[in-house]
MDTraj code that builds the backbone (N, CA, C; nanometers):
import mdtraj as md
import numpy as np

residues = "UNK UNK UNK UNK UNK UNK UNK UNK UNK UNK UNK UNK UNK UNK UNK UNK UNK UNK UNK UNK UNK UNK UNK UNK UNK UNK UNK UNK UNK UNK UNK UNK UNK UNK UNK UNK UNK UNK UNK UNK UNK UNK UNK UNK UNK UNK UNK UNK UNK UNK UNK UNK UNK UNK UNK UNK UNK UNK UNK UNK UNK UNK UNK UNK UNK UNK UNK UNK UNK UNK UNK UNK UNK UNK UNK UNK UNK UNK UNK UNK UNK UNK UNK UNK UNK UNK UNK UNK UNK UNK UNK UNK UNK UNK UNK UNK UNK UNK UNK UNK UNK UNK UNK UNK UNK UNK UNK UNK UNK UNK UNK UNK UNK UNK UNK UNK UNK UNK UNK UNK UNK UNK UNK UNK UNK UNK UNK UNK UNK UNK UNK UNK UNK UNK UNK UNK UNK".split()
xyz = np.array([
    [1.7011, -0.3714, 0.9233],
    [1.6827, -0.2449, 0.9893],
    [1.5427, -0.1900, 0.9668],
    [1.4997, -0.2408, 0.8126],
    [1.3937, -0.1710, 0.7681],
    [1.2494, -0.2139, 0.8947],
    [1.2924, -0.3602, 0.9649],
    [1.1635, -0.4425, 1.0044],
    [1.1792, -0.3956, 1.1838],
    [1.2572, -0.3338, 1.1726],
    [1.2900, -0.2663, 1.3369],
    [1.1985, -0.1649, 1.3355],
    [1.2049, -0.0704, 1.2438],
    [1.1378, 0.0641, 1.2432],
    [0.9653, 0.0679, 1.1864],
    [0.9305, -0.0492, 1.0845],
    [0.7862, -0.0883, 1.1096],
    [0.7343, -0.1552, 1.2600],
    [0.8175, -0.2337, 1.3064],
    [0.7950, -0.2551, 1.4282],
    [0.7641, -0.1835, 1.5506],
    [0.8446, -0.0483, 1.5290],
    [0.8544, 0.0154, 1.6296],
    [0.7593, 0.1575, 1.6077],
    [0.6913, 0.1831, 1.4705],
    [0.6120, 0.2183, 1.4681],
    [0.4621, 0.1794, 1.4766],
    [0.4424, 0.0839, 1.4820],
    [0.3189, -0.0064, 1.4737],
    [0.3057, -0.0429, 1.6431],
    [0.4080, -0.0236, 1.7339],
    [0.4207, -0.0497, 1.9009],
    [0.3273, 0.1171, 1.8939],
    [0.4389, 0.1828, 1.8678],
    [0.3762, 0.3759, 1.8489],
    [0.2059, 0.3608, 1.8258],
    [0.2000, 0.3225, 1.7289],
    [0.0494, 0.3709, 1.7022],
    [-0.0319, 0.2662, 1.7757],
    [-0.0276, 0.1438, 1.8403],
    [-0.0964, 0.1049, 1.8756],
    [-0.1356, 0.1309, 2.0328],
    [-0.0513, 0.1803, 2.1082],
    [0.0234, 0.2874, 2.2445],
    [-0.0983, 0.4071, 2.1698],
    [-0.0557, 0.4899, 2.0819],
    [-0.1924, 0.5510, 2.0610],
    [-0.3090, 0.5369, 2.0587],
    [-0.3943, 0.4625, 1.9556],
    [-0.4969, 0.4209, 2.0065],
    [-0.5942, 0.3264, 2.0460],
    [-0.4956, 0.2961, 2.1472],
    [-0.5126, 0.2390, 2.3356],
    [-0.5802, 0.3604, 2.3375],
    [-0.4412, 0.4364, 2.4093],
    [-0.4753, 0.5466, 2.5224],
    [-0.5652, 0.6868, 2.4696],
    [-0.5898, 0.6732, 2.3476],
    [-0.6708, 0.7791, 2.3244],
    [-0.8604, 0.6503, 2.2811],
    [-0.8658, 0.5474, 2.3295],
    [-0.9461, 0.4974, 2.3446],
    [-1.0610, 0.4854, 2.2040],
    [-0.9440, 0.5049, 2.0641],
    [-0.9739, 0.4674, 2.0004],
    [-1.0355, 0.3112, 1.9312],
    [-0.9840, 0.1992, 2.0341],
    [-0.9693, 0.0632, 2.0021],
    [-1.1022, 0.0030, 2.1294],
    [-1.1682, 0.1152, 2.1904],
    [-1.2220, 0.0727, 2.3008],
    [-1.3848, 0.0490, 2.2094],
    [-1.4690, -0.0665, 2.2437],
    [-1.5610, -0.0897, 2.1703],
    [-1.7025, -0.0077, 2.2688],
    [-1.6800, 0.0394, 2.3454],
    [-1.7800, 0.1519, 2.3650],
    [-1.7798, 0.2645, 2.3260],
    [-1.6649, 0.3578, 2.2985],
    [-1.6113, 0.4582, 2.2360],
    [-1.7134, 0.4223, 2.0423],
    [-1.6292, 0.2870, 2.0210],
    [-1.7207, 0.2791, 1.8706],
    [-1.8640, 0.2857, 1.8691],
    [-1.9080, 0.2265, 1.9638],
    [-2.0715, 0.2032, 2.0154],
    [-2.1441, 0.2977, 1.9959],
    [-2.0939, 0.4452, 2.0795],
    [-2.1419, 0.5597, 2.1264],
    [-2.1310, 0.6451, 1.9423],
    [-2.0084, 0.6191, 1.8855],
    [-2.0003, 0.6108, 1.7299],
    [-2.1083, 0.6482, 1.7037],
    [-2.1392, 0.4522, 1.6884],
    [-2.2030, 0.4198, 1.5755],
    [-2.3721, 0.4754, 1.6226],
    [-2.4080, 0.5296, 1.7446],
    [-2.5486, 0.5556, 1.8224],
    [-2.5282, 0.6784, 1.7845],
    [-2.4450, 0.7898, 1.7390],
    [-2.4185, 0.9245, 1.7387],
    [-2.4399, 0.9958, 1.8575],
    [-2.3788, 0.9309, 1.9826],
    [-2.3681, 1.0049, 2.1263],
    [-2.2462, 1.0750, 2.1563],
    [-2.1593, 1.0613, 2.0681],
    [-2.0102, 1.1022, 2.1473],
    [-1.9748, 1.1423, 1.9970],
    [-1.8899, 1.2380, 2.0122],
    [-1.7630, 1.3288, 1.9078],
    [-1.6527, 1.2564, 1.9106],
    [-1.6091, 1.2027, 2.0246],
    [-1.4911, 1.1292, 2.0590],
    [-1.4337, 1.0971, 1.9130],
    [-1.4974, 0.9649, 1.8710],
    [-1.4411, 0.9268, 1.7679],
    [-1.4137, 1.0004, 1.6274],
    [-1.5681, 1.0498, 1.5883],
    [-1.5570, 1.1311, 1.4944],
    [-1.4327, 1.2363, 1.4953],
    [-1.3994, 1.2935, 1.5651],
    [-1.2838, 1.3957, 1.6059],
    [-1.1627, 1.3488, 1.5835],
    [-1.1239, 1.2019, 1.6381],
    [-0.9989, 1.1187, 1.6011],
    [-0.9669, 1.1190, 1.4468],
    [-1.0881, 1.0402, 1.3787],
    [-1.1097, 1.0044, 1.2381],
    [-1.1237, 1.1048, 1.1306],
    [-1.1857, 1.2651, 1.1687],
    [-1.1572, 1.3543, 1.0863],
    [-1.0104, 1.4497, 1.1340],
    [-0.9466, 1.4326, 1.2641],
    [-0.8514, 1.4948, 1.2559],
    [-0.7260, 1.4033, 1.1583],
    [-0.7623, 1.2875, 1.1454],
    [-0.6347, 1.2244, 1.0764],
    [-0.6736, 1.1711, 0.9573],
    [-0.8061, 1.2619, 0.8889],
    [-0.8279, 1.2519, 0.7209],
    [-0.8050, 1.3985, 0.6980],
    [-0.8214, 1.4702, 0.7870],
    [-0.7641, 1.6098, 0.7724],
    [-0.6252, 1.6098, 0.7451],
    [-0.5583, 1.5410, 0.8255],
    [-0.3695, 1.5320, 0.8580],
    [-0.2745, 1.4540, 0.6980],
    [-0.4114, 1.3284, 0.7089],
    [-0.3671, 1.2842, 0.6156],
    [-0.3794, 1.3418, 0.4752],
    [-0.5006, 1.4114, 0.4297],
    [-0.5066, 1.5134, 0.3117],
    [-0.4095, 1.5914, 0.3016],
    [-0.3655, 1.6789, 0.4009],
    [-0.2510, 1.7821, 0.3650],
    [-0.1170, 1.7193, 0.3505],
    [-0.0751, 1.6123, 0.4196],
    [0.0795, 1.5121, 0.4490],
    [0.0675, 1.4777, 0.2956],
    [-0.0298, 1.4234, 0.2248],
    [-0.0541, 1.3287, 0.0871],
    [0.0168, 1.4660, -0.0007],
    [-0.0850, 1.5663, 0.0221],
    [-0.0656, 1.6720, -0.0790],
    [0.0779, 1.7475, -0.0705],
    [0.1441, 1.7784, 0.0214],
    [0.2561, 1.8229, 0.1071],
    [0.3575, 1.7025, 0.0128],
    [0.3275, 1.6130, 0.0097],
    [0.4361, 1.5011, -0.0182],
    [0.4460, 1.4834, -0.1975],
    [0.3113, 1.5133, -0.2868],
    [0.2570, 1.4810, -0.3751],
    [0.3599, 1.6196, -0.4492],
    [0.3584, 1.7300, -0.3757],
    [0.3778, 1.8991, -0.4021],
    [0.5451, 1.8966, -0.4107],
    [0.5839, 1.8461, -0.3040],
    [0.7312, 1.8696, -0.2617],
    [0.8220, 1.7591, -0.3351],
    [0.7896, 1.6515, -0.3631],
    [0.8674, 1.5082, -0.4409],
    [0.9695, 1.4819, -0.3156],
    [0.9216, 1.4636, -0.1980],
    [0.9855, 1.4100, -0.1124],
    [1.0245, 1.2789, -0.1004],
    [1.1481, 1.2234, -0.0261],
    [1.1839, 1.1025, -0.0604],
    [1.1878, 1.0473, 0.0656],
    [1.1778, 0.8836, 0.1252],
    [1.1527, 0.8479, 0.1917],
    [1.2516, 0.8418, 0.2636],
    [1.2663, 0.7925, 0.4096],
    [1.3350, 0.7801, 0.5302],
    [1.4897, 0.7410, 0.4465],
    [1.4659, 0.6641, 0.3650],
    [1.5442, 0.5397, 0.2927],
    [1.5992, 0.6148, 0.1552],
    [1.5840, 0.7053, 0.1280],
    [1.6001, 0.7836, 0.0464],
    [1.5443, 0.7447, -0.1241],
    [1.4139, 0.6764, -0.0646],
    [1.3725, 0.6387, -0.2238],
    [1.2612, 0.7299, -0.2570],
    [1.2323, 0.7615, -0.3782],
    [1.1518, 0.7960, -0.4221],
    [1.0094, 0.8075, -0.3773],
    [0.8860, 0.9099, -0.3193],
    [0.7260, 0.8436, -0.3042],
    [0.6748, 0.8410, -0.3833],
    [0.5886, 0.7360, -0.4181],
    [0.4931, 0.7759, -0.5944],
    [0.3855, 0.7208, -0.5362],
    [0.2848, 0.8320, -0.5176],
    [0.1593, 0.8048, -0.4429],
    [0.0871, 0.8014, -0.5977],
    [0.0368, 0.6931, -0.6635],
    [-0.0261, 0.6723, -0.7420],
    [-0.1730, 0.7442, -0.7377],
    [-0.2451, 0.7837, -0.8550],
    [-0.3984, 0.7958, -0.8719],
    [-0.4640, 0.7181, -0.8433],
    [-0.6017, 0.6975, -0.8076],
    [-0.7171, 0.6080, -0.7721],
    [-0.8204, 0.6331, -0.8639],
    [-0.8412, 0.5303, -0.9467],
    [-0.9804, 0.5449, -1.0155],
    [-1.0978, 0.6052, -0.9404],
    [-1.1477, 0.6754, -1.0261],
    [-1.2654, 0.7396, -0.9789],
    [-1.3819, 0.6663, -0.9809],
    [-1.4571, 0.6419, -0.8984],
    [-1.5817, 0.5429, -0.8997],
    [-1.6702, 0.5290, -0.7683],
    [-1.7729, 0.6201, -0.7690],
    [-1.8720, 0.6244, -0.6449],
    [-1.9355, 0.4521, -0.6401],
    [-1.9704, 0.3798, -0.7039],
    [-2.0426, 0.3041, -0.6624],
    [-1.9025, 0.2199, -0.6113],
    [-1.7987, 0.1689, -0.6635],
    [-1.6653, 0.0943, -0.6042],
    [-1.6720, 0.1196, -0.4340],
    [-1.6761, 0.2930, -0.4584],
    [-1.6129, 0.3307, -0.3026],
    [-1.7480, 0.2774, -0.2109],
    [-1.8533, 0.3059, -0.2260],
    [-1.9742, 0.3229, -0.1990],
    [-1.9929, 0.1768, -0.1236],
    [-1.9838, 0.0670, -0.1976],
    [-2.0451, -0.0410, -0.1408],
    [-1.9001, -0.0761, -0.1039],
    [-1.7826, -0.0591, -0.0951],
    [-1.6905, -0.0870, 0.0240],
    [-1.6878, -0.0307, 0.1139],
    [-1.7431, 0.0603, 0.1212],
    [-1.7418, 0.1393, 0.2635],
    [-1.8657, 0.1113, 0.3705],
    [-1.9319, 0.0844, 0.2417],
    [-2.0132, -0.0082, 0.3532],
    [-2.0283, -0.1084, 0.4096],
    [-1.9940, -0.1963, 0.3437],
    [-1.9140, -0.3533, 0.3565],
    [-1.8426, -0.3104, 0.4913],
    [-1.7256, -0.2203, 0.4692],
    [-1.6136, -0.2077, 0.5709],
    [-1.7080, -0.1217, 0.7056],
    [-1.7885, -0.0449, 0.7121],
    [-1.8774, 0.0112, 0.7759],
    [-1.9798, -0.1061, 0.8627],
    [-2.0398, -0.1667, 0.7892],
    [-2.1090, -0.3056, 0.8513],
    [-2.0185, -0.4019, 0.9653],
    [-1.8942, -0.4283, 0.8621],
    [-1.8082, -0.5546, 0.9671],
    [-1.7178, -0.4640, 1.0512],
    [-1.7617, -0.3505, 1.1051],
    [-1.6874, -0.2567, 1.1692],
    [-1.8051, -0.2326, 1.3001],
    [-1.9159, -0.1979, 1.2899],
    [-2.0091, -0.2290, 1.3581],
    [-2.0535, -0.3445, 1.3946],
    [-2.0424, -0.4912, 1.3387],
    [-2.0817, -0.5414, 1.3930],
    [-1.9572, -0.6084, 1.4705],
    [-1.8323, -0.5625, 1.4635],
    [-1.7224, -0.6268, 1.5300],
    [-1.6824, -0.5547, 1.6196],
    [-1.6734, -0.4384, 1.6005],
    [-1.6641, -0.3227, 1.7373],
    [-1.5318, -0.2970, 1.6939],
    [-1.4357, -0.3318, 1.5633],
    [-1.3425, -0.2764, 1.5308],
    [-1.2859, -0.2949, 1.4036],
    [-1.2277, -0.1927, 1.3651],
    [-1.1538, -0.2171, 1.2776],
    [-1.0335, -0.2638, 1.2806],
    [-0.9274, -0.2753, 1.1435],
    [-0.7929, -0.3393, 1.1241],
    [-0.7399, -0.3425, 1.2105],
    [-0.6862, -0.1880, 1.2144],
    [-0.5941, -0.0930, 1.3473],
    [-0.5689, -0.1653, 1.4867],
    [-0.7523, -0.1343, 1.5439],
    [-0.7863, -0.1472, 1.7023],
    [-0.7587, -0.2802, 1.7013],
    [-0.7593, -0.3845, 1.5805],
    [-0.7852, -0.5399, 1.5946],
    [-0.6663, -0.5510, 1.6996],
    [-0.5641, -0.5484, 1.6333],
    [-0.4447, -0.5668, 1.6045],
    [-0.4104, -0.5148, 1.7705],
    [-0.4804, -0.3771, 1.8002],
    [-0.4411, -0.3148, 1.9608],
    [-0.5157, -0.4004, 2.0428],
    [-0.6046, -0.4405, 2.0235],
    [-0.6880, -0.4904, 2.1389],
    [-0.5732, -0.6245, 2.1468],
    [-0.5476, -0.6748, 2.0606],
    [-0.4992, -0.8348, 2.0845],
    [-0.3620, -0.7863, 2.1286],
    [-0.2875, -0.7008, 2.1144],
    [-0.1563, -0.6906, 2.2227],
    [-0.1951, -0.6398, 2.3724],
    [-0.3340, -0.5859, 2.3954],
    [-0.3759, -0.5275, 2.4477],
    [-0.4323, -0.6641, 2.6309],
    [-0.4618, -0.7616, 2.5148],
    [-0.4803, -0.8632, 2.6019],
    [-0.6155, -0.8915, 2.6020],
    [-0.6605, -0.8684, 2.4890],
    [-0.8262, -0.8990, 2.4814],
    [-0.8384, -1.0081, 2.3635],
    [-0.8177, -1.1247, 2.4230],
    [-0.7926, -1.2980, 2.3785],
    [-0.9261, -1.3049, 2.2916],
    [-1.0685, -1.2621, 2.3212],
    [-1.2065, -1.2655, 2.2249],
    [-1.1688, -1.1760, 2.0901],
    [-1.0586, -1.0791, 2.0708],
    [-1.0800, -1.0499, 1.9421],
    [-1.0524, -1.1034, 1.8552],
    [-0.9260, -1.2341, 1.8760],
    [-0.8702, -1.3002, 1.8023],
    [-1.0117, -1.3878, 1.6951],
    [-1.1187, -1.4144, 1.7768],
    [-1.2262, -1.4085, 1.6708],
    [-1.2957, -1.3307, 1.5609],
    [-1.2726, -1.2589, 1.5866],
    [-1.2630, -1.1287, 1.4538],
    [-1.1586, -1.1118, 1.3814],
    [-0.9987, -1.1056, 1.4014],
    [-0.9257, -1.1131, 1.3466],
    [-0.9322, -1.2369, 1.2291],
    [-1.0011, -1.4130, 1.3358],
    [-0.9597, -1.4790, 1.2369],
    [-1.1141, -1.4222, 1.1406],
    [-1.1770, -1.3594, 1.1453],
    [-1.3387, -1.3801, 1.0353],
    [-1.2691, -1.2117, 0.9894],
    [-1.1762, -1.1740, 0.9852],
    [-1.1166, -1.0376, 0.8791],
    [-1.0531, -1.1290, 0.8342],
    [-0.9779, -1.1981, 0.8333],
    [-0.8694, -1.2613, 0.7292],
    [-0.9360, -1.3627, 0.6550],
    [-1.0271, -1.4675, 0.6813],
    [-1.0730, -1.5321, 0.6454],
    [-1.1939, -1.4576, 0.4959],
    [-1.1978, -1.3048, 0.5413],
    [-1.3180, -1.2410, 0.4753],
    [-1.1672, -1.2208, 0.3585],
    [-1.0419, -1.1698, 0.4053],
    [-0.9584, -1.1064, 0.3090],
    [-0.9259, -1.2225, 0.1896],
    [-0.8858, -1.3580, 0.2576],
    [-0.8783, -1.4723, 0.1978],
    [-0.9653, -1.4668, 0.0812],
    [-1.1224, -1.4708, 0.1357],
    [-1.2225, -1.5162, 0.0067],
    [-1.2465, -1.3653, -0.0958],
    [-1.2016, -1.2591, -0.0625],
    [-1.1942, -1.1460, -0.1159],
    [-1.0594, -1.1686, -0.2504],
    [-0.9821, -1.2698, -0.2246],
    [-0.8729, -1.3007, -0.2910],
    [-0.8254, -1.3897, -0.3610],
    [-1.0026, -1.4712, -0.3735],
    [-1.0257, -1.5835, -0.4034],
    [-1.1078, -1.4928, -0.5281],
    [-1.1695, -1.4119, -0.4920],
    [-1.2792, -1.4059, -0.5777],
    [-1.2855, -1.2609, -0.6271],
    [-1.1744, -1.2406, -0.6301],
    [-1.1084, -1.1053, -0.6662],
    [-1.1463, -1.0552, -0.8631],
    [-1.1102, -1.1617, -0.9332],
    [-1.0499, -1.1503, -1.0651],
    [-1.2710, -1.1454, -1.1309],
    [-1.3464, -1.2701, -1.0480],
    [-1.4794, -1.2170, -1.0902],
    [-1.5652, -1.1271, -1.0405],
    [-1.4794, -0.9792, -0.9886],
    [-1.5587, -0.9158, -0.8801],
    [-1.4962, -0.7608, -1.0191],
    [-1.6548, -0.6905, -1.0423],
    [-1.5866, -0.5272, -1.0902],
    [-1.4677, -0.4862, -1.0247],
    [-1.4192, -0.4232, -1.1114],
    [-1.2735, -0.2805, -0.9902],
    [-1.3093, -0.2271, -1.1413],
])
top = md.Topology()
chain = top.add_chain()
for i, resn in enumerate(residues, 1):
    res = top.add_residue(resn, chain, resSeq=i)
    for name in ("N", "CA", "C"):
        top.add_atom(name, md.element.get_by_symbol(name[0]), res)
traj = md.Trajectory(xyz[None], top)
């Protein structure tokens, strides 16, 4: 039951952004050139959404769909950690025209060329997992 309702949320959000033209690689373009709000507006309305939902959930000890427990764990604190992953993730985001999310939309979407990016994200996650244990955290 549980793999019905990831399913059928992951149809949901990817139906989202399609049509709000989040997954569209000119939309990122215009991004990454600082011509358009478009995106920026998407991405801070749902670090906005997501800050208060985290805190809302963190506040209340709400329990899941399933009635289990949430335990949104702490995150080490560390500017240089965040710093050079975000840029890492910032770089292969620009130079791919997408991230995780859009990957994933464009290829139900029917855009057969992303599947080349998909395979050089997994292939990047692979050697990230290879080389995990001699890398700081």
């Amino acid at each position: 039951m549980r793999s019905i309702i990831y399913v059928l949320v992951g149809i949901f959000f990817g139906v989202v952004m399609f049509k709000s033209e989040a997954a569209s690689w000119f939309r990122i373009y215009e991004m990454f050139q600082f011509e358009a709000f478009h995106m920026y507006g998407i991405i801070g309305s749902a670090l906005i959404l997501g800050m208060i939902f985290t805190q809302w959930v963190k506040k209340s000890n709400r329990k899941s769909l399933f009635g289990d427990d949430i335990v949104i764990a702490d995150k080490a604190k560390s500017f240089t950690r965040y710093a050079v992953g975000g840029v890492l993730f910032g770089l292969g985001w620009a130079l791919a025209g997408a991230c995780p999310g859009p990957m994933y939309t464009l290829l139900g979407a029917g855009f057969m060329p992303i599947l080349v990016v998909i395979f050089g994200a997994l292939l990047g996650t692979f050697i990230y997992g290879l080389l995990k244990n001699k890398l700081p955290h």
